[in-house]
N, CA, C and O of each residue as an XYZ file, in Angstrom:
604
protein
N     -30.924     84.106    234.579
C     -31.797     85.259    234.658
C     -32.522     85.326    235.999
O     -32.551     86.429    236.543
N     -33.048     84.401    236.541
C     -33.607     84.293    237.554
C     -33.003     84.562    239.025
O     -33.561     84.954    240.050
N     -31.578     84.190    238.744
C     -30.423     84.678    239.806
C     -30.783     86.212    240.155
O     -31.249     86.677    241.195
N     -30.360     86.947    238.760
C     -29.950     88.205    238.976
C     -31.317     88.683    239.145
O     -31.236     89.785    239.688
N     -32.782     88.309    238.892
C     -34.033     88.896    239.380
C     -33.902     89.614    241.016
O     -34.395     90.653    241.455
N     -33.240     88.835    241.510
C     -33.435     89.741    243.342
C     -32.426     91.060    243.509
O     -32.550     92.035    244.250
N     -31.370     90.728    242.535
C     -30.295     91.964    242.386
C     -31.157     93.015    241.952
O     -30.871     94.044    242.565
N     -31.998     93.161    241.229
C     -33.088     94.202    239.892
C     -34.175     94.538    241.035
O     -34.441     95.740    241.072
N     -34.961     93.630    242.108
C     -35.483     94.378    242.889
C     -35.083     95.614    243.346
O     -35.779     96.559    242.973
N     -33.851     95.925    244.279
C     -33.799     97.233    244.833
C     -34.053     98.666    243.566
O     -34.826     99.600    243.783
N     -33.321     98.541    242.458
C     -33.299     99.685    241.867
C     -34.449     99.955    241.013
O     -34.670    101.088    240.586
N     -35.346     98.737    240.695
C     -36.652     98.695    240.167
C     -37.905     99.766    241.391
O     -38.555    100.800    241.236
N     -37.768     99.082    242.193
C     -38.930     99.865    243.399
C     -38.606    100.449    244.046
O     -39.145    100.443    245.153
N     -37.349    101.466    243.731
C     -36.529    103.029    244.217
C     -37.690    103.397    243.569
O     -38.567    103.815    244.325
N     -38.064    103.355    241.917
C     -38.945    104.015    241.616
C     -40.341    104.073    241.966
O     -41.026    105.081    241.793
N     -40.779    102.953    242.479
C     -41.914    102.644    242.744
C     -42.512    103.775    244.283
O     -43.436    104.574    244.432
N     -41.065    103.109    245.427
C     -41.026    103.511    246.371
C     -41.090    105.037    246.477
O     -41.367    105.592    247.540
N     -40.810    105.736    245.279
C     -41.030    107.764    245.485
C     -42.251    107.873    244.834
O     -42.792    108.978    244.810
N     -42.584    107.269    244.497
C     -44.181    107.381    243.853
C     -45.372    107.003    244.895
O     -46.399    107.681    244.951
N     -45.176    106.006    245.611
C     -45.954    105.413    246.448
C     -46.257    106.698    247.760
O     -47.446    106.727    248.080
N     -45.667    107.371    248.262
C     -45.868    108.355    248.822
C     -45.166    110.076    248.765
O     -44.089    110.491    248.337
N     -46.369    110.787    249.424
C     -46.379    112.152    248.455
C     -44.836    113.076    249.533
O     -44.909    113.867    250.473
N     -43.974    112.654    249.021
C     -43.086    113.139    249.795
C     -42.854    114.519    249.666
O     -41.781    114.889    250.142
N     -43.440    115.235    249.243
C     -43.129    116.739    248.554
C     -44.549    117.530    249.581
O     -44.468    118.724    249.872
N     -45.866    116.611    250.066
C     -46.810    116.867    250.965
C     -45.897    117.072    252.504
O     -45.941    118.043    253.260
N     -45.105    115.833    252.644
C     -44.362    116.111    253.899
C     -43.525    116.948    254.412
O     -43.342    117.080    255.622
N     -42.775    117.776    253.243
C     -41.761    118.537    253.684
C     -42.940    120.014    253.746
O     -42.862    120.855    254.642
N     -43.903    120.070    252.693
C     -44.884    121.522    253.135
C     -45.173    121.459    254.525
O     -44.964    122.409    255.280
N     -45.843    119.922    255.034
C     -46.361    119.692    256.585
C     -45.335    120.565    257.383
O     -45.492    121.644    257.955
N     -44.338    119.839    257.256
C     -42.755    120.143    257.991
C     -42.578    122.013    257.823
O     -42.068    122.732    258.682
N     -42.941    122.310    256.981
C     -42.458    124.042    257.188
C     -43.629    124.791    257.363
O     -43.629    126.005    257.568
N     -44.827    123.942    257.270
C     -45.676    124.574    258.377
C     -45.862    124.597    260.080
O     -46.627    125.233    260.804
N     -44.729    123.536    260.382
C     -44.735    123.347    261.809
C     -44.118    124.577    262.504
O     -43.194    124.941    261.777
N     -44.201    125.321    263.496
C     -43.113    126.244    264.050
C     -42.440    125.654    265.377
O     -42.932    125.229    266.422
N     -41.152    125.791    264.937
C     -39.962    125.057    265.593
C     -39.694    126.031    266.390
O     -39.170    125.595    267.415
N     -39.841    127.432    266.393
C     -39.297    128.379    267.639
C     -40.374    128.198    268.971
O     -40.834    129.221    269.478
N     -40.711    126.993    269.455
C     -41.939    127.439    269.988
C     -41.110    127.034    271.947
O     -39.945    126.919    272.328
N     -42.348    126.953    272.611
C     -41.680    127.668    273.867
C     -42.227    126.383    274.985
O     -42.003    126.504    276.189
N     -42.823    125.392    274.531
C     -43.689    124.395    274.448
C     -43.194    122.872    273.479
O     -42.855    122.739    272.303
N     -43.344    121.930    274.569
C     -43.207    120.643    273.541
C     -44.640    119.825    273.038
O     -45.515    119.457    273.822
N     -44.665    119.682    271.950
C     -45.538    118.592    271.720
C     -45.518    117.883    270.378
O     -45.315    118.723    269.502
N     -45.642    116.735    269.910
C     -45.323    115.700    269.306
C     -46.698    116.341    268.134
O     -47.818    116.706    268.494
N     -46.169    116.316    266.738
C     -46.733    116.628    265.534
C     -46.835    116.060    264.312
O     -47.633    116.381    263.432
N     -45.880    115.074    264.265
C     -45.600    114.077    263.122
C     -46.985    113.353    262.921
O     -47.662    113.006    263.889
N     -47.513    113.066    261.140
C     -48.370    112.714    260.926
C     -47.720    111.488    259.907
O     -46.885    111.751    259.041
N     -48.157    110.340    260.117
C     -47.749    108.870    259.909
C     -48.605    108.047    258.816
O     -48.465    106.920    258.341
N     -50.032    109.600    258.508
C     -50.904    108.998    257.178
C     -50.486    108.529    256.456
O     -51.127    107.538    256.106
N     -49.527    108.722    255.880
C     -48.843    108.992    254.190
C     -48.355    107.056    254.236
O     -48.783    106.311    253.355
N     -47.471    106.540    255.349
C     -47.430    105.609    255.707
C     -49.395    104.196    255.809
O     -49.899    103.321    255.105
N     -49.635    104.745    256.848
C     -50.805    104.153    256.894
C     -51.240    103.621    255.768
O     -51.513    102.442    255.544
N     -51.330    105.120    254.626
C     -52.077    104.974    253.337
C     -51.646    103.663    252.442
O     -52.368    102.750    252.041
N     -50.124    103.879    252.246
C     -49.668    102.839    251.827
C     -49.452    101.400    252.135
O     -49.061    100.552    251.334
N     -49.783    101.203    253.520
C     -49.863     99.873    254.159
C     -51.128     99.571    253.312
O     -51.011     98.634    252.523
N     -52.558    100.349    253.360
C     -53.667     99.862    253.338
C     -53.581     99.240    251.161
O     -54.122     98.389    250.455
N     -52.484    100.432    250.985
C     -52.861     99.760    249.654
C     -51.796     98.813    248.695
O     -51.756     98.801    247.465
N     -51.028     98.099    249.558
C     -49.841     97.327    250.148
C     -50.716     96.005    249.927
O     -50.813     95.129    249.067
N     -51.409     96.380    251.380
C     -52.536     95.138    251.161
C     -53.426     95.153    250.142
O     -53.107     94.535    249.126
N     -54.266     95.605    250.167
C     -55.299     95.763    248.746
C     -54.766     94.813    247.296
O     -55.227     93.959    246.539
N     -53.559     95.557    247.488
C     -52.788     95.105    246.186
C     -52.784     93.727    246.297
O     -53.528     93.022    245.615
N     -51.683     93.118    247.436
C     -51.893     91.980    247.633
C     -52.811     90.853    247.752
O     -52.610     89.644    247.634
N     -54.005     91.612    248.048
C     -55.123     90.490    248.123
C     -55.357     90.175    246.708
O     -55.718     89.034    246.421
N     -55.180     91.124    245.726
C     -55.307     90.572    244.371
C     -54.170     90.087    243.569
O     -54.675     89.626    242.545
N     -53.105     89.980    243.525
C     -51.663     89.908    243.210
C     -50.773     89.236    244.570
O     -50.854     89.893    245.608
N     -50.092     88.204    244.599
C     -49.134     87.694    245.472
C     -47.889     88.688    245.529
O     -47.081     88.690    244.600
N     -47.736     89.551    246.652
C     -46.747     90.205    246.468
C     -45.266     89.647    247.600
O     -45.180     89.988    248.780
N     -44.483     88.967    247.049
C     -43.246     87.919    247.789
C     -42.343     89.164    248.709
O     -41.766     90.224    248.465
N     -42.712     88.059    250.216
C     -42.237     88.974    251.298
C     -41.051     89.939    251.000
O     -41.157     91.067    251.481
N     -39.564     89.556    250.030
C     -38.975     89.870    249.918
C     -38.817     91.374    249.107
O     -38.008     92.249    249.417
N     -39.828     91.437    247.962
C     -40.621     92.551    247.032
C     -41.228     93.642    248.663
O     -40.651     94.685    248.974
N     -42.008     93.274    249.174
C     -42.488     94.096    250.407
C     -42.043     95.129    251.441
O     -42.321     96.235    251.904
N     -40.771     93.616    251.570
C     -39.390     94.731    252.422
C     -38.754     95.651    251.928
O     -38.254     96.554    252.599
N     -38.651     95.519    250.175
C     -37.601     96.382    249.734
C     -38.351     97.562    249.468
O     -37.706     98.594    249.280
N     -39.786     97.609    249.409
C     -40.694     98.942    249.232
C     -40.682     99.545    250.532
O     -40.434    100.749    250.597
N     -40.875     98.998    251.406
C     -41.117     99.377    252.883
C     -39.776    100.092    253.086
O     -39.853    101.223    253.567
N     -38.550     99.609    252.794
C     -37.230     99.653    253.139
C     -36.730    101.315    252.336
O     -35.955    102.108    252.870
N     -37.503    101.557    250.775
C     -37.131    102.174    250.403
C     -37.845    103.611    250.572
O     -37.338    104.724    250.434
N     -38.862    103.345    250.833
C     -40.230    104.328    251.367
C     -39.535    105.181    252.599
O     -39.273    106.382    252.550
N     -39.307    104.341    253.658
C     -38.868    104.661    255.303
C     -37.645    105.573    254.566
O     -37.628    106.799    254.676
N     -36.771    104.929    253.910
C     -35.502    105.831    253.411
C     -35.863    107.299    252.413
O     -35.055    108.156    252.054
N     -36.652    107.263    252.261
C     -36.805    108.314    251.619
C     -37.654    109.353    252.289
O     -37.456    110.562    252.171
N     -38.598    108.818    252.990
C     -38.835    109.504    254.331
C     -38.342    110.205    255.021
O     -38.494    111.426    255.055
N     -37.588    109.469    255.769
C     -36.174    110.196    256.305
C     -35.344    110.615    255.744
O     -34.559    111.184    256.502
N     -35.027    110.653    254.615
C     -33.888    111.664    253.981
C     -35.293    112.909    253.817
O     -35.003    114.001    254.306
N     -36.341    112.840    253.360
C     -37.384    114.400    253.341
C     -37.666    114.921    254.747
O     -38.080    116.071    254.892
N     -37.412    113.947    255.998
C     -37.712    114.729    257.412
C     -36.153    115.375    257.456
O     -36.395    116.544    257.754
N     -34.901    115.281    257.344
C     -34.149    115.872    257.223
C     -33.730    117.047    256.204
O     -32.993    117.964    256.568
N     -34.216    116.960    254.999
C     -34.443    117.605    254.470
C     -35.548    118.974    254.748
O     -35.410    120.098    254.266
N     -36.484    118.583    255.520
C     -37.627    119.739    255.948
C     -36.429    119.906    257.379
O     -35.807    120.959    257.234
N     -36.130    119.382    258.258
C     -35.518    119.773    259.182
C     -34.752    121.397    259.231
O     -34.978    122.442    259.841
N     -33.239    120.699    257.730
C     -32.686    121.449    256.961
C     -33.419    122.712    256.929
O     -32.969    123.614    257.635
N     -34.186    122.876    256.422
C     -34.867    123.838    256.115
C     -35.644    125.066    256.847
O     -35.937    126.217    256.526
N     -35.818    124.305    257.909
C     -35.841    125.738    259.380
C     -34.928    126.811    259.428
O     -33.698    126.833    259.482
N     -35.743    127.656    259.401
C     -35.265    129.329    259.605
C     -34.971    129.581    260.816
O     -33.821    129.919    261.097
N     -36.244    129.436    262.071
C     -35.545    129.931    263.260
C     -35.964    128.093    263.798
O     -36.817    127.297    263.405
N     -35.177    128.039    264.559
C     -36.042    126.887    265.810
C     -35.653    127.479    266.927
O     -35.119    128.573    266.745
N     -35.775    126.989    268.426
C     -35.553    127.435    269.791
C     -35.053    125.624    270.220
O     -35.214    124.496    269.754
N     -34.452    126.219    271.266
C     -34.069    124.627    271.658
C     -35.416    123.527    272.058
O     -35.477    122.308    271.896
N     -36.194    124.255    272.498
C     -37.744    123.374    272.660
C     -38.109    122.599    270.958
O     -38.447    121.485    270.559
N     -37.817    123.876    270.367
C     -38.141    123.239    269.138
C     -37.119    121.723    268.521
O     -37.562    120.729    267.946
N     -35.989    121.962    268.815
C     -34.857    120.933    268.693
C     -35.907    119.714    269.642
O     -36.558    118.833    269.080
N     -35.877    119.882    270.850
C     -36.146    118.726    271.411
C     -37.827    118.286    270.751
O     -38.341    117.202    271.026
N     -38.421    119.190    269.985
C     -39.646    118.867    269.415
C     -39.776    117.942    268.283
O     -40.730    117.261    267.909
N     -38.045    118.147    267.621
C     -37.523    117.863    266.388
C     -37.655    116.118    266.586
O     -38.240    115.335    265.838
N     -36.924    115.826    267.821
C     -36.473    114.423    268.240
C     -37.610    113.713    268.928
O     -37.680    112.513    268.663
N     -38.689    114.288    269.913
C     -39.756    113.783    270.134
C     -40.544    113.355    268.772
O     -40.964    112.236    268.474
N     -40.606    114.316    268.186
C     -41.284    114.109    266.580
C     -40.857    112.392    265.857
O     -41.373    111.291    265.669
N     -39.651    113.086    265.667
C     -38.856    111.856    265.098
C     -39.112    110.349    266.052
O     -39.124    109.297    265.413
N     -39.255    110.311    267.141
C     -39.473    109.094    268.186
C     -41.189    108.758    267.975
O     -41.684    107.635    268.073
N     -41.838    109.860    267.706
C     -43.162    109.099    267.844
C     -43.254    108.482    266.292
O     -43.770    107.365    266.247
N     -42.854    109.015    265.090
C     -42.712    108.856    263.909
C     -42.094    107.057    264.171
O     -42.754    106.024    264.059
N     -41.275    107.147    264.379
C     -40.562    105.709    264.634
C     -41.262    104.601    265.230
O     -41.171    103.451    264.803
N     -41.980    104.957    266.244
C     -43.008    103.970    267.116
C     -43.859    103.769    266.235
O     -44.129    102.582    266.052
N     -44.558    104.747    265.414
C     -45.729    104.533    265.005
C     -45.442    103.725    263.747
O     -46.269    102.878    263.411
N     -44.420    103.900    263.075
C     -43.235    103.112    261.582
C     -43.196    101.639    261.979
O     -43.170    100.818    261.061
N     -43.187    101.195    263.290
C     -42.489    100.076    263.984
C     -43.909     99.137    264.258
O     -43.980     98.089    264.900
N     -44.691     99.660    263.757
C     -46.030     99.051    263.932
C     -46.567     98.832    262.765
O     -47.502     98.036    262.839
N     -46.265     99.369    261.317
C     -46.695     99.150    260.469
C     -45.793     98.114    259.832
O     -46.244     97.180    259.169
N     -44.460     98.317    260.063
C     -43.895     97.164    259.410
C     -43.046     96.164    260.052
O     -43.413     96.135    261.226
N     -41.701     94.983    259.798
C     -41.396     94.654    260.596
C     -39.576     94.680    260.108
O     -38.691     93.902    260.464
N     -39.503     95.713    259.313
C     -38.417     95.955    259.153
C     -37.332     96.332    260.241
O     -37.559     97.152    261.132
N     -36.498     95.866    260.136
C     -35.589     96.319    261.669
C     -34.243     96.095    261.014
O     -33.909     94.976    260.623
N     -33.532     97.082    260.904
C     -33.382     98.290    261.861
C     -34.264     99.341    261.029
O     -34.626     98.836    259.967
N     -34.567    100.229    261.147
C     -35.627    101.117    260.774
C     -34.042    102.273    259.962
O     -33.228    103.042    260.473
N     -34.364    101.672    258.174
C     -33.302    102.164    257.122
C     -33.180    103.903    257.436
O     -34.085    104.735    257.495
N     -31.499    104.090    257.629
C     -31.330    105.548    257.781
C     -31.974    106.400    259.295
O     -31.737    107.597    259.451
N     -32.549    105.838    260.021
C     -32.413    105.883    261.538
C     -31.886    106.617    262.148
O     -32.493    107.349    262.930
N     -30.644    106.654    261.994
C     -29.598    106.865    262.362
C     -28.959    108.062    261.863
O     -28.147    108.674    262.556
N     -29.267    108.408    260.757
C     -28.896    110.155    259.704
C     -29.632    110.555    260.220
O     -29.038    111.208    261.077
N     -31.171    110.742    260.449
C     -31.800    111.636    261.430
C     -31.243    112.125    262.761
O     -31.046    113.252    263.216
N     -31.027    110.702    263.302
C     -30.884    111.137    264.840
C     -29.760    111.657    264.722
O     -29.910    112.609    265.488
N     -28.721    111.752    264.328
C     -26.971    112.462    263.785
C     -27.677    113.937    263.694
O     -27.676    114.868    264.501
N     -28.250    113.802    262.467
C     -28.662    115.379    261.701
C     -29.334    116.078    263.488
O     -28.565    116.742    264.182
N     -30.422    115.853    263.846
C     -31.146    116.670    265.297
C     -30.038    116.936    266.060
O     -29.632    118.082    266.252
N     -29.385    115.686    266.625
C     -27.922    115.824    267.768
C     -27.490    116.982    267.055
O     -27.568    117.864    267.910
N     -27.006    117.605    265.806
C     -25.647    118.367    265.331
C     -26.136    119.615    265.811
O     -25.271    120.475    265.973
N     -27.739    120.037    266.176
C     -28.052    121.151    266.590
C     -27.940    121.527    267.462
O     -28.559    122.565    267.696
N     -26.839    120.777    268.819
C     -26.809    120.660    270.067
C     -25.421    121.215    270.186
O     -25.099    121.951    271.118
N     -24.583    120.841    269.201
C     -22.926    121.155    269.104
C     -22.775    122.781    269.139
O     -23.671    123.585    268.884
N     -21.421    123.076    269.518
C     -21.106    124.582    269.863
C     -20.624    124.638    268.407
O     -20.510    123.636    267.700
N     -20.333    125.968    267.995
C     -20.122    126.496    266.687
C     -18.719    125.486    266.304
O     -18.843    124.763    265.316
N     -17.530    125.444    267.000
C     -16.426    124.945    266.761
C     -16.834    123.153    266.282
O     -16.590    122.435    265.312
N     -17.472    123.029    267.413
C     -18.015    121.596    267.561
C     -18.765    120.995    265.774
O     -18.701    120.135    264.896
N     -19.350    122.106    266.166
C     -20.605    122.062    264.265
C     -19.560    122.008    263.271
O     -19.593    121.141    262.397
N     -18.605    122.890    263.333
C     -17.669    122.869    262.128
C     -16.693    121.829    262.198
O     -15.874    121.837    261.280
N     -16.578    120.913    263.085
C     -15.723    119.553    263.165
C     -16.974    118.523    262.617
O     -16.588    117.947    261.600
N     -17.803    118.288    262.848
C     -19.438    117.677    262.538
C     -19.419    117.728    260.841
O     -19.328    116.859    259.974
N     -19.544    119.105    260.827
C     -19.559    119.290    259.165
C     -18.286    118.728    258.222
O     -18.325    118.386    257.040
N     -17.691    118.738    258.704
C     -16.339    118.285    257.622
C     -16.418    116.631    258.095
O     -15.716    115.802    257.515
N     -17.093    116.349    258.905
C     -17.077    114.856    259.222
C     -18.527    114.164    258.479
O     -18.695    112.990    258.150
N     -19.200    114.980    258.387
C     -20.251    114.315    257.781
C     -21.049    115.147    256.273
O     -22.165    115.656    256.169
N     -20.384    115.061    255.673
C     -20.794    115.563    254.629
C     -22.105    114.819    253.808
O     -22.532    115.304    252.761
């Protein structure tokens, strides 16, 4: 029984991990941002994170929570994160190319500021973001080779 206890972590604190932050707050943030804009500047807000570090710890000071339990919240949090910044991405009506490059500045300060709260590395799903921003760069032909490649 004790074997299979570390197998039961990941799918146990999937649930934990969508509860722990208000991911449904982030994607409103996200479609209040305007992406057609003419101007760059960095907008991503990293509270939602913060919040949960602080009560990460809290918790822990009263309860031993084993490094391994920590990573897989952290691990599953960041992933779900990023599947809702792509998801709000998704969801733009107009952007302008400023806005694209606003998309990826966003996403970079988001990451720096992620990279300080925890010490997870590689930073889970990373990489579907930065894919998803790049595909807005491709010519129409280009997008429709993209799309059948990445479903």
């Amino acid at each position: 029984t004790v074997s299979t206890a570390s197998e039961l972590r990941k799918p146990i604190y999937w649930i934990v991990a969508g509860k722990a932050i208000d991911y449904e707050q982030m994607l409103l943030l996200m479609a209040n941002v305007k992406w057609d804009v003419k101007e760059i500047m960095s907008q991503h807000n990293i509270y939602e994170f913060e919040q949960f570090n602080r009560r990460l710890n809290e918790v822990s000071k009263r309860v031993r929570i084993p490094l391994p339990v920590s990573n897989i919240l952290w691990e599953h949090c960041i992933r779900l994160a990023n599947r809702t910044v792509v998801e709000g991405y998704a969801n733009v009506k107009k952007c302008s190319n400023e806005g694209r490059a606003l998309m990826q500045l966003d996403f970079q300060q988001f990451l720096m500021k992620l990279e300080k709260l925890t010490d997870i590395r590689p930073i889970p799903d990373k990489e579907f973001v930065e894919t998803y921003i790049k595909a807005y760069y491709l010519t129409e032909n280009d997008m429709e080779r993209w799309i059948k490649e990445h479903r």
